[in-house]
KEKE-619499 format. One line per field, with one value per residue (C-alpha): x, y, z. Coordinates in pm, 1 decimal. Layout:
N
u	X | ...
v	Y | ...
w	Z | ...
//
This chain:
232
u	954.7 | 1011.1 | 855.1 | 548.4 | 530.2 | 526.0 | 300.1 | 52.5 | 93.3 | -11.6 | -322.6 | -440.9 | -423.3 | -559.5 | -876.3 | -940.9 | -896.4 | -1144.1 | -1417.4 | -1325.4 | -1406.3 | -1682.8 | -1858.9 | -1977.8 | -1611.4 | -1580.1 | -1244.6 | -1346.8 | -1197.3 | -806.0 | -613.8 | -221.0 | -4.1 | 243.9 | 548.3 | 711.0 | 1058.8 | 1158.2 | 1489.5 | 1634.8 | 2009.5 | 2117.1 | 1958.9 | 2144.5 | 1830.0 | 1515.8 | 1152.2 | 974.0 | 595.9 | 440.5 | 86.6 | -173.8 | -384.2 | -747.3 | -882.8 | -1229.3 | -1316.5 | -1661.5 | -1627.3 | -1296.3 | -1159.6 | -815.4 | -741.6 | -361.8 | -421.1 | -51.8 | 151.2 | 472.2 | 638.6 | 310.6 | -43.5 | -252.7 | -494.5 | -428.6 | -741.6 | -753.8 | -1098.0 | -1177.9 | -898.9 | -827.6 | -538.0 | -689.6 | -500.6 | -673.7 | -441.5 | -684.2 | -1008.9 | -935.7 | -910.1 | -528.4 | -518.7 | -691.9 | -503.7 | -548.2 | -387.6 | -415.3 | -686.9 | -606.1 | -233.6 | 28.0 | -131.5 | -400.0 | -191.1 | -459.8 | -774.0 | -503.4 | -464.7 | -830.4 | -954.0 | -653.3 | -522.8 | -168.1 | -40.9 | 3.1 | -41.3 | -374.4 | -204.9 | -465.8 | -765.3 | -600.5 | -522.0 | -152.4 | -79.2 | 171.1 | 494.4 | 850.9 | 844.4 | 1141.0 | 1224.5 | 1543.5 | 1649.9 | 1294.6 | 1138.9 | 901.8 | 992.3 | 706.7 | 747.9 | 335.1 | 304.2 | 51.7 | -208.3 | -230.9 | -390.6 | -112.6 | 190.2 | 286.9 | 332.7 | 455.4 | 689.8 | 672.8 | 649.9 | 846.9 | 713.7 | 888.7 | 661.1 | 744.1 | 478.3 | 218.9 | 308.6 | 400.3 | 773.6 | 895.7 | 788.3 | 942.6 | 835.5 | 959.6 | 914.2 | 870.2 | 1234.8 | 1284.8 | 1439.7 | 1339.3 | 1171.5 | 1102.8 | 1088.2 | 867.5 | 971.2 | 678.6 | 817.1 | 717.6 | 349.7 | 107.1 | -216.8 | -507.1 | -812.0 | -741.1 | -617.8 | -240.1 | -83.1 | 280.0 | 463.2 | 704.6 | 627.2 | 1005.5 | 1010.4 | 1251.1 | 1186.6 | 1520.4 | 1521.1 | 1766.5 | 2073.9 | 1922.2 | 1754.7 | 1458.9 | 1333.9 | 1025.8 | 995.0 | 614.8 | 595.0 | 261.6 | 208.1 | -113.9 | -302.9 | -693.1 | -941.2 | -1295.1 | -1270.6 | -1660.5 | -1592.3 | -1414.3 | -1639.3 | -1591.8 | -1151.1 | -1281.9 | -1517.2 | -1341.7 | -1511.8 | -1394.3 | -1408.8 | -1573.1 | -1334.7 | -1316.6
v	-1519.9 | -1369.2 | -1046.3 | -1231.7 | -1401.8 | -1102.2 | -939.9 | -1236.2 | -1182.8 | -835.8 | -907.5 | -1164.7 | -982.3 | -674.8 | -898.5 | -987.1 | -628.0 | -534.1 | -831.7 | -742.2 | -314.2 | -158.1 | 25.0 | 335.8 | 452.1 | 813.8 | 806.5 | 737.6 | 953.2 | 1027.6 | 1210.7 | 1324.8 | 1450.6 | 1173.4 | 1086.3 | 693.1 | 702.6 | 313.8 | 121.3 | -215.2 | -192.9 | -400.5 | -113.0 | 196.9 | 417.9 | 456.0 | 511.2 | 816.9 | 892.2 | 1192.2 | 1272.4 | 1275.2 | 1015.3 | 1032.4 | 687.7 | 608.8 | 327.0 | 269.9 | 279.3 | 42.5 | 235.2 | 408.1 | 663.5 | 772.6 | 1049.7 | 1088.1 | 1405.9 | 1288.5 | 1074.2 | 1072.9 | 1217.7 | 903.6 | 757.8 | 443.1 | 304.8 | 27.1 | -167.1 | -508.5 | -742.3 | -509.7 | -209.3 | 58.1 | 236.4 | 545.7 | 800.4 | 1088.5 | 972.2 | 575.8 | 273.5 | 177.6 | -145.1 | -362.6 | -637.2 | -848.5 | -819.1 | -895.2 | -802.1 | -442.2 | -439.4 | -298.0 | 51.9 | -78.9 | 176.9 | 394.8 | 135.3 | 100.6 | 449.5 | 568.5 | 247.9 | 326.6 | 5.0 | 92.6 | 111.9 | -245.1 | -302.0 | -481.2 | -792.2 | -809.5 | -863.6 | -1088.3 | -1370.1 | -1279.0 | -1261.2 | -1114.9 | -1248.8 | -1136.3 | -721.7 | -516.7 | -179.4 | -67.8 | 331.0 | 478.9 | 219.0 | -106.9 | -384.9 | -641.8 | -1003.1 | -1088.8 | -1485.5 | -1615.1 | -1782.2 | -2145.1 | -2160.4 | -1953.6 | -2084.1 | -2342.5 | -2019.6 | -1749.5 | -1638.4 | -1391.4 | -990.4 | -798.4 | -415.8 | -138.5 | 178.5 | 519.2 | 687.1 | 448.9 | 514.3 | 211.5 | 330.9 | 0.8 | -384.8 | -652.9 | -934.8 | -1333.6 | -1633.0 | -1942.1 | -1975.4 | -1658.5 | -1521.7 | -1122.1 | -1091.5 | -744.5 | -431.1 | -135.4 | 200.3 | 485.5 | 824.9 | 1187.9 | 1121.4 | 1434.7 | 1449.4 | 1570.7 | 1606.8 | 1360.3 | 1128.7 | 1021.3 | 938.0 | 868.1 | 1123.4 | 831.3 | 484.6 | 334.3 | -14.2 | -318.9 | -613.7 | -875.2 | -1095.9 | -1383.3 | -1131.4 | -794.8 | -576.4 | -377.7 | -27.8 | 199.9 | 509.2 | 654.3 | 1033.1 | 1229.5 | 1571.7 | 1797.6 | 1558.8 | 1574.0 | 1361.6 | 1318.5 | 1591.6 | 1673.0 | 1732.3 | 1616.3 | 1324.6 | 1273.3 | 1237.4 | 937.8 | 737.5 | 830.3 | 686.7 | 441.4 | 410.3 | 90.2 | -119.6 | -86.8
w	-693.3 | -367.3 | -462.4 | -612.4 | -287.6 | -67.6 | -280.5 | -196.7 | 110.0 | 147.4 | -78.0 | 162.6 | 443.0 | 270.8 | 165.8 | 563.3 | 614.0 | 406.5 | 544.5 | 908.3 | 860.5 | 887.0 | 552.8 | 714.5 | 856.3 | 866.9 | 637.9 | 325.3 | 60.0 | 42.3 | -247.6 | -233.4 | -476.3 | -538.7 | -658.5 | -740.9 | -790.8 | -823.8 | -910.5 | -960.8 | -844.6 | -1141.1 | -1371.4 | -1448.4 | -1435.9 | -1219.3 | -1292.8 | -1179.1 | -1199.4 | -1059.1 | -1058.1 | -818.3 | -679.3 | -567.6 | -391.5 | -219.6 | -42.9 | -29.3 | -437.6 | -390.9 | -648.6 | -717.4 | -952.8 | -1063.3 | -1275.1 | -1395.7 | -1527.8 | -1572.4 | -1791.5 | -1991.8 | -1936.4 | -1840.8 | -1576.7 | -1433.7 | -1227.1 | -991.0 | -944.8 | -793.5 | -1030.7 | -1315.6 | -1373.7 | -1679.3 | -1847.7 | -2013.9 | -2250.3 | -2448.4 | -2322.6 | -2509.5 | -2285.5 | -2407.4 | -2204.6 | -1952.9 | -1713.2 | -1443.4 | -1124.1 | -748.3 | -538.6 | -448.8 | -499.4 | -289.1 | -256.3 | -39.4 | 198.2 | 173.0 | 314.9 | 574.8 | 661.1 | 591.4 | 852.6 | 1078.9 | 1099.2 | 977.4 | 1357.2 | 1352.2 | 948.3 | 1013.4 | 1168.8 | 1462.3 | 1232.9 | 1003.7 | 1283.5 | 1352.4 | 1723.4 | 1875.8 | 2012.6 | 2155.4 | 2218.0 | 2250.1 | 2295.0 | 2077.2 | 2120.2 | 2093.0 | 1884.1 | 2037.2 | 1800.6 | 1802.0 | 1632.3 | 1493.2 | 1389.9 | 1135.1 | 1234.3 | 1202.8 | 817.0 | 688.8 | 882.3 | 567.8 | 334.7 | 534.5 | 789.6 | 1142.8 | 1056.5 | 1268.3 | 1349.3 | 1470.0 | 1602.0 | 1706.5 | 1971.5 | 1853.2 | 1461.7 | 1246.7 | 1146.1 | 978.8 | 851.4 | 793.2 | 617.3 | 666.8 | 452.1 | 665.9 | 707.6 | 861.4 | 544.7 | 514.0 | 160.1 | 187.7 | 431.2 | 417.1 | 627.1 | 699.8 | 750.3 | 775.2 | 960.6 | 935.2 | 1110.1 | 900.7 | 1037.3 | 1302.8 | 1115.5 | 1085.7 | 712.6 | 643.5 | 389.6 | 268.2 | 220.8 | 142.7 | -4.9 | 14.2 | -218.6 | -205.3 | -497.3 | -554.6 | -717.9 | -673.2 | -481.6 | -609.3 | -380.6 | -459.3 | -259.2 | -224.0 | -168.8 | -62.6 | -36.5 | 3.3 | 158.8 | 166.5 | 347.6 | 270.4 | 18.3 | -84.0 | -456.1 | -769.9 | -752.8 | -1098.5 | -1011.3 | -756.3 | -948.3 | -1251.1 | -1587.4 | -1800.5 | -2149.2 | -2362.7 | -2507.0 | -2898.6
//
């Protein structure tokens, strides 16, 4: 329940994101290769899915084209997940409105400094410095202040380095941690995106790895608005 509710969460504010940026941005195209390595710590093994990932915004598309455990694309559009294995459409399912790996709208509108809070109404509170990190509390504005908690940030010369989110009783449901930042072409991206979700008697993590980062890459069009099958 709590990690349905955080998910929420990040789909609303990813949704005023989205309303709030402009369409002509000159980030518009990002692809990595990736890696998700995820575990319960109830579970004695882990997931792990490598591939590599190709998303455009101006398309609102994402495209997992995956090598390993199984060859498969997984594509994200508007409120549907496809699944694609040898050129078939093997299933179709709803889901949130962009999902958790709306990371990369973040990144490609660089708003991940301050994880978009601004624009979606939160304003800021208490600020601390800790060591080398400024530790900033954001509250939610007025229409969401029945559902949610604060978010605490932490950044790192002006980089987003951790987030914390609250339920409205200042319980932490889940914690996100951006490491290894590389600039290319102008434009900052985080290496590691390290996940928290807390559930009721376990804790669930999902660590994000990117390598070989492009931006605005000019071909492979066919990767980013990748085609998908009729059903049967």
């Amino acid at each position: 329940m709590q990690r349905a509710t955080l998910q929420r969460i990040i789909t609303l504010l990813c949704c005023i994101f989205l309303v709030n940026s402009l369409f002509g941005q000159d980030f518009f195209r990002f692809k990595a290769d990736f890696s998700i390595k995820e575990k319960d710590n109830t579970e004695a093994k882990g997931v792990l899915i490598t591939g590599q990932v190709y998303y455009d915004k101006n398309l609102g598309k994402t495209n997992y084209s995956i090598r390993f455990p199984e060859s498969e694309q997984w594509i994200l559009q508007d409120t549907f997940l496809y699944r694609i294995v040898a050129d078939t459409l093997a299933s179709r399912r709803t889901i949130a409105p962009l999902g958790e790996y709306s990371f990369f709208n973040l990144i490609l509108n660089q708003q991940l400094t301050d994880f978009g809070l601004a624009k979606a109404g939160y304003t800021p509170g208490e600020v601390r410095l800790e060591g080398k990190q400024v530790l900033s509390t954001w509250n939610p504005p007025a229409q969401m202040a029945a559902q949610v908690g604060a978010v605490i940030l932490a950044q790192e010369n002006k980089l987003l380095t951790g987030a914390a989110f609250m339920d409205k009783a200042g319980k932490v449901l889940g914690k996100f941690y951006f490491q290894d930042y590389r600039t290319i072409d102008g434009l900052p991206a985080p290496g590691k995106i390290y996940q928290v979700y807390y559930r009721e008697k376990s804790e669930f993590v999902r660590l994000l790895t990117f390598k070989n980062v492009l931006i605005n890459q000019a071909d492979e069009t066919d990767m980013y608005d990748f085609s998908i099958p009729a059903d049967r």
